[in-house]
N, C-alpha and C positions, 0 to 999 in steps of 0.2 A: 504494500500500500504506500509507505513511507516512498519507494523509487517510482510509483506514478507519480506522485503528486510532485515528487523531485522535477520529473522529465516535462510538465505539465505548468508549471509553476516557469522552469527555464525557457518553452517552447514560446511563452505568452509574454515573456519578459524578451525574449528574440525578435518577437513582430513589432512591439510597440518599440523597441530601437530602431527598428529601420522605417517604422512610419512618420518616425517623430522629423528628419530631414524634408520628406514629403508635405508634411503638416505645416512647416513653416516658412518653405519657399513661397516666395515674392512670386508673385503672378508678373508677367511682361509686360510691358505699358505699351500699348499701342502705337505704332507709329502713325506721325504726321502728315496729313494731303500735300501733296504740293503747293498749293493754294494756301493752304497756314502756315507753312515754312517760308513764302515769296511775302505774305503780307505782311510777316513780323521782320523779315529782311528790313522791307520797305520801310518799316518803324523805326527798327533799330538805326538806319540810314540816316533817316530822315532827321532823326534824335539828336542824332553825334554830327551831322551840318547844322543843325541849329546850335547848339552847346556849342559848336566851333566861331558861328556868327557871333556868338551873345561874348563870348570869351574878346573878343575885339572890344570890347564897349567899356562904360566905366559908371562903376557908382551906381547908382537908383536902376539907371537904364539896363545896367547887367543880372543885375537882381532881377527886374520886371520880365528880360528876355530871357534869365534861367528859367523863371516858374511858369512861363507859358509854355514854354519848348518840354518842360515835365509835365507838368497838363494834356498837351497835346499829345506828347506819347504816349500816357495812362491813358485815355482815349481812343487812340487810334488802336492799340490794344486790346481795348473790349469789343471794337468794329473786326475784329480777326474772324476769319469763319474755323468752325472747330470743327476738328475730325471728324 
């Protein structure tokens, strides 16, 4: 009785180790349309010429043309079409 319950007891502690890797693997994230990859291009672009424009400027005026130019990125952002 004692060596079932040995064999029985091991066999059930052998499944649950190798399910437990299974159990916790990360599922794949989908990959992106080309259409949401091209449009966040275009943001990111669009972003870093403006931050480059605003970067020439001075005082109030750079301030006013950073937080537009972040504005409009956060923005143009949510306009992304999703997968």
């Amino acid at each position: 009785m004692k060596n079932v319950l040995t064999k029985t007891v091991l066999t059930l502690a052998l499944a649950a180790a190798a399910g437990v890797p299974a159990a916790l693997a990360k599922p794949k994230k989908p990959k992106h349309s080309a259409e949401h990859v091209a449009a966040v291009k275009k943001c990111n672009d669009d972003y870093a010429a403006a931050k480059t424009a605003a970067s020439k400027l001075k005082g109030k005026e750079r301030k006013d043309a950073l937080a537009k130019a972040k504005a409009d990125h956060v923005q143009c952002l949510k306009n992304v079409p999703n997968p």
